[in-house]
C-alpha positions in Angstrom: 31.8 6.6 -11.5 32.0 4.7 -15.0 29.5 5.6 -17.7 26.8 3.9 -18.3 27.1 0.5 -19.2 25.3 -2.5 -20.5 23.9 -5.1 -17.5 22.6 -4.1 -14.4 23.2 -0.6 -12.5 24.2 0.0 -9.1 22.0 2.4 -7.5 23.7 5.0 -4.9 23.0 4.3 -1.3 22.3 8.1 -1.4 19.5 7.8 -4.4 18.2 4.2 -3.2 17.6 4.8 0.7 14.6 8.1 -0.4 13.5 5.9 -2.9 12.6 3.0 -0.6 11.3 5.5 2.4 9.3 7.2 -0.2 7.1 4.1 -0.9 4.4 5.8 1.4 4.1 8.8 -1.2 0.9 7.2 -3.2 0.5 4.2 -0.9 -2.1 4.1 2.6 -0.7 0.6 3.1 2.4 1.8 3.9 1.2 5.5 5.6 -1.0 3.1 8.3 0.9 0.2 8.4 5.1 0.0 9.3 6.8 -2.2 7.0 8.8 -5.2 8.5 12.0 -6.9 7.6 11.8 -9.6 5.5 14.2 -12.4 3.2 12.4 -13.2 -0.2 10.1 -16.0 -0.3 6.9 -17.9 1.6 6.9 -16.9 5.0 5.0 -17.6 8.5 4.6 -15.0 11.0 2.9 -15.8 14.6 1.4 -14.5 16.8 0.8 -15.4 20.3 -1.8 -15.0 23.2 -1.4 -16.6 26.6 -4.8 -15.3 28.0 -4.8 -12.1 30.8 -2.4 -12.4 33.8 -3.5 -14.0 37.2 -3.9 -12.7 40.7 -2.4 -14.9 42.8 -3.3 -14.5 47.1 -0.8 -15.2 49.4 -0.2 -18.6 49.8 -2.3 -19.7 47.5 -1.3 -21.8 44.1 -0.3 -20.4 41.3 -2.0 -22.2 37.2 -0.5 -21.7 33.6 -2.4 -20.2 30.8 -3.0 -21.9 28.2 -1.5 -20.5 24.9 -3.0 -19.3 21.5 -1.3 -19.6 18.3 -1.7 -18.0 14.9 -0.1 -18.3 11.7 -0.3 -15.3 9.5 1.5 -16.2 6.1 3.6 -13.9 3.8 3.3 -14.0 0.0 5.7 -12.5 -2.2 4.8 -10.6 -5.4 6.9 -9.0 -7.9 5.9 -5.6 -9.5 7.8 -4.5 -12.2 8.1 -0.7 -14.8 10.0 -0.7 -18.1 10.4 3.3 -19.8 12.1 3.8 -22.7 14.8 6.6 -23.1 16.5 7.7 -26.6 20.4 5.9 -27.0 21.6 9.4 -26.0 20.9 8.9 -22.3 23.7 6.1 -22.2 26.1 8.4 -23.5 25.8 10.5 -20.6 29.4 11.5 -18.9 30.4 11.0 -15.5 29.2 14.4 -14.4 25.7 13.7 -15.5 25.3 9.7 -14.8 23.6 10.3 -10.9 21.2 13.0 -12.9 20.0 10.5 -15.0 19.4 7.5 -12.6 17.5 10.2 -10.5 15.2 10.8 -13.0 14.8 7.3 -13.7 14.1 6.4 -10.5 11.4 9.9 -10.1 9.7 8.0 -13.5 9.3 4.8 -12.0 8.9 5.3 -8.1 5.7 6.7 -7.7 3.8 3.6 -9.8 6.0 0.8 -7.6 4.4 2.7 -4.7 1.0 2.6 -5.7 1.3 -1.0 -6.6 1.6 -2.0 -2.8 -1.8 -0.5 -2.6 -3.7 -2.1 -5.6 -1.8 -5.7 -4.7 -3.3 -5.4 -1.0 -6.1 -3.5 -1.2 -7.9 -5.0 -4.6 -5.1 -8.0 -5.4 -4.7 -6.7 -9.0 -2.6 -6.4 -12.0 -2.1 -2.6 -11.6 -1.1 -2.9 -15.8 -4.2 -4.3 -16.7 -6.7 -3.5 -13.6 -6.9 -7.5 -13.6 -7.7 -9.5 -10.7 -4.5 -12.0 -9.5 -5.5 -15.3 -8.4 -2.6 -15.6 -6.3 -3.2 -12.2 -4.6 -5.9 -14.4 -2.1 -4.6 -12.0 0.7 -6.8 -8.4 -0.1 -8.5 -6.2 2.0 -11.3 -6.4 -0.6 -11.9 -10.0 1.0 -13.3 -8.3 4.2 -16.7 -9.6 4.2 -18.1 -6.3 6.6 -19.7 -3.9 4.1 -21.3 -0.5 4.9 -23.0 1.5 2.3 -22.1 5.3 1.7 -25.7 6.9 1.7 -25.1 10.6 -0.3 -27.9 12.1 2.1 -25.6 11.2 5.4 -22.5 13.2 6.6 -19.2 11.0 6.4 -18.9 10.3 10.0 -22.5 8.2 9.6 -20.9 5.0 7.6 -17.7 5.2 9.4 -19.1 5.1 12.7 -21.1 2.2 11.0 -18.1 0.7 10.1 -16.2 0.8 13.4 -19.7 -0.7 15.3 -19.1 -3.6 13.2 -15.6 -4.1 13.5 -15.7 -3.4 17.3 -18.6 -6.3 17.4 -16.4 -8.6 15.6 -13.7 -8.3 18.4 -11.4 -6.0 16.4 -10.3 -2.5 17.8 -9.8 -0.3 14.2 -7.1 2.1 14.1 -7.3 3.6 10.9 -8.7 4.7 7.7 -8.0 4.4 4.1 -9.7 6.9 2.0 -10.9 7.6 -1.8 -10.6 11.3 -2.8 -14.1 11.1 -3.4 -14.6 10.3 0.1 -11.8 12.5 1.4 -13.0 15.6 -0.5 -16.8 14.9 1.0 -15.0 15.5 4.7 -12.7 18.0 4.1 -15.9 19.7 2.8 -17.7 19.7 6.1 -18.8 23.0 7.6 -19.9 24.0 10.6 -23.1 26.0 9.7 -23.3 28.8 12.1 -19.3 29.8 11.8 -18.3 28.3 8.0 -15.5 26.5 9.9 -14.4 23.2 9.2 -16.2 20.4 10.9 -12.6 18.0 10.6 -9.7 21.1 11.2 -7.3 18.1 11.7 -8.4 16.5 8.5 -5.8 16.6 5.9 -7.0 16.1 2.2 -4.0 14.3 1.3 -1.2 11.0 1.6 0.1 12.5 4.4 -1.4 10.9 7.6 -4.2 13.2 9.8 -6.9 12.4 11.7 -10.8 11.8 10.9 -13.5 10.6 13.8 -9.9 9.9 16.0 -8.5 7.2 13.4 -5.4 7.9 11.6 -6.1 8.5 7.6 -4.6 8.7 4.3 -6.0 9.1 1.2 -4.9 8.1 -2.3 -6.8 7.1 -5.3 -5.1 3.8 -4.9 -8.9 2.9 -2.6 -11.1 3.2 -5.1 -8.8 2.5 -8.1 -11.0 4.3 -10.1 -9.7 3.9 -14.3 -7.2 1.2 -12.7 -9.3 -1.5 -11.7 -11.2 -3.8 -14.7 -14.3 -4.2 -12.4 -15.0 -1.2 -10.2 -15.4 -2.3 -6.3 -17.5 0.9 -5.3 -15.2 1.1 -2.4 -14.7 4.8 -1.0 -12.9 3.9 2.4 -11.7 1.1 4.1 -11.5 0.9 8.0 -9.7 -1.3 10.0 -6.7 -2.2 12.1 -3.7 -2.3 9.9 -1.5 -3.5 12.4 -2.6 -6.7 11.1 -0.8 -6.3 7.4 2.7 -7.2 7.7 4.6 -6.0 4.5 7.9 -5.2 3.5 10.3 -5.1 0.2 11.5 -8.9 0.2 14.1 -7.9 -3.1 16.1 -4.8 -2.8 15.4 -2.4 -6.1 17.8 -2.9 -8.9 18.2 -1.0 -12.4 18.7 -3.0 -15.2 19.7 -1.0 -18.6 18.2 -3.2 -21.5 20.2 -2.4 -25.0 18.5 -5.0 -27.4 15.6 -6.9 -28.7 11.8 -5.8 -27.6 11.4 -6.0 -23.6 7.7 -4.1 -23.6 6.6 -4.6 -26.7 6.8 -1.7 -28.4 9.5 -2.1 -31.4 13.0 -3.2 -31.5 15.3 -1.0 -29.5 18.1 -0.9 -31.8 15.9 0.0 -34.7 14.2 3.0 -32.9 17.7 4.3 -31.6 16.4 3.7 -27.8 17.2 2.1 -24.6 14.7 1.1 -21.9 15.1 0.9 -17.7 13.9 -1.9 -16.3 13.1 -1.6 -12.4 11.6 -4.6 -10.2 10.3 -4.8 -6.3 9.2 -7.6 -4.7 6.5 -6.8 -1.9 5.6 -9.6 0.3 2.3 -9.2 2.5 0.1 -11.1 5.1 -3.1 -10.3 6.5 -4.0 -11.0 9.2 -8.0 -11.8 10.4 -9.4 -10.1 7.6 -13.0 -10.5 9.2 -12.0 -9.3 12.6 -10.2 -6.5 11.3 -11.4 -4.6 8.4 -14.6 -3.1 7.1 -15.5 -1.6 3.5 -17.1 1.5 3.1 -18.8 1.3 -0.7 -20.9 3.9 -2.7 -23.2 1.6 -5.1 -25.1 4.6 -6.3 
């Protein structure tokens, strides 16, 4: 491999591939919800319901059902992270060149993860904690509300929250959770024994189970220090079968030599370089109403 050069880097297939399967590790979009293929742009996505099948006697006629149509659309969105290194890192020899895209990719993965979260969860500016016009597709949106009472054991707003859901027509599946929230369950006793109430509960990203829905939890909910406005949401319920998201642009590395690309001084002057790396999520949702519920704390 060739050192380091101006222009835009070739990632390994070996470095790139975990990168792009670890988008889960900060995200619960992406823990609950599979991401689908997609080209870069506006898109359509439908879906289609023709009604129950018929019983037909023998002999007897048989009708057509009469077919449903829904058009989910896809919005693209790009999210982008700039850190600057000292000129030395350039300089670095073939033995040392996939060490240092690793740890440029480690720097900048984790916040690209997070920001398929705060783009579908809140539909915000994960920089400034900013509300995006453009972001109109957020589970924020979901008009069904349930209050977190501190007096009441977890299970009391979720069950809430899955009544209302399940009267709307929508069958939830899952939960995202604030560590607030998530800490409140995994602190659950039983009080005879001192066990734990949710054993299968996991206090983490990782996917468990809570109340038979499939959870993860990241601070990425609440986006508490990251959002301008705070939401007051601990938990969102829902069926998240009905996002449809995927990575529209494939990752690229772009090494930046001169001039000021953040803001922060001139890189020739201060004897620095700066990584550029940019991902273009694309997301749809999908009956917000139907589908999703907010769990908020307004205390």
């Amino acid at each position: 491999m060739a050192a380091l050069t101006t222009g835009s880097l070739t990632i390994p297939t070996q470095l790139l591939d975990p990168w792009v399967n670890n988008i889960h590790k900060g995200s619960t979009i992406s823990q609950l919800s599979g991401s689908t293929p997609m080209k870069f742009g506006k898109g359509e996505a439908f879906v289609f319901d023709s009604g129950e099948a018929e019983y037909v006697g023998e002999g007897a006629n048989k009708s057509s059902n009469d077919v449903t149509k829904t058009t989910q659309t896809v919005e693209p969105f790009k999210f982008q992270k700039t850190i600057r290194f000292t000129e030395e890192v350039k300089w670095a020899d073939e033995d040392h060149q996939l060490g240092v895209i690793q740890e440029i990719l480690t720097q900048i993965q984790p916040a690209l993860s997070r920001a398929l979260d705060y783009g579908v969860i809140h539909g915000i500016n994960p920089k400034t904690g900013a509300v995006v016009g453009a972001m109109t597709q957020k589970l924020t949106s979901a008009s069904t509300s349930v209050e977190l009472a501190a007096a009441d054991a977890p299970y009391v707003s979720v069950d809430a929250a899955v009544a209302a859901l399940l009267a709307a027509d929508g069958v939830p599946n899952g939960i995202a959770l604030d560590p607030k929230f998530a800490a409140k369950i995994s602190g659950q006793r039983i009080a005879s024994t001192g066990q734990k109430l949710y054993p299968d509960f996991t206090f983490s990203n990782e996917t468990s189970t809570f109340e038979s829905l499939r959870a993860a939890t990241s601070k990425t909910v609440g986006a508490t220090g990251v959002l301008a406005v705070d939401t007051k949401i601990r938990a969102i319920v829902g069926d998240f079968s009905a996002v449809r998201w995927g990575v529209q642009k494939a990752i690229g590395l772009e090494l930046i030599e001169f001039g000021d690309p953040d803001g922060q001084g001139d890189l020739k002057r201060n004897n620095q370089v700066a990584f550029r790396a940019e991902v273009v999520y694309g997301w749809g949702i999908a009956e917000i109403n139907r589908n999703f519920a907010k769990i908020v704390d307004l205390v």
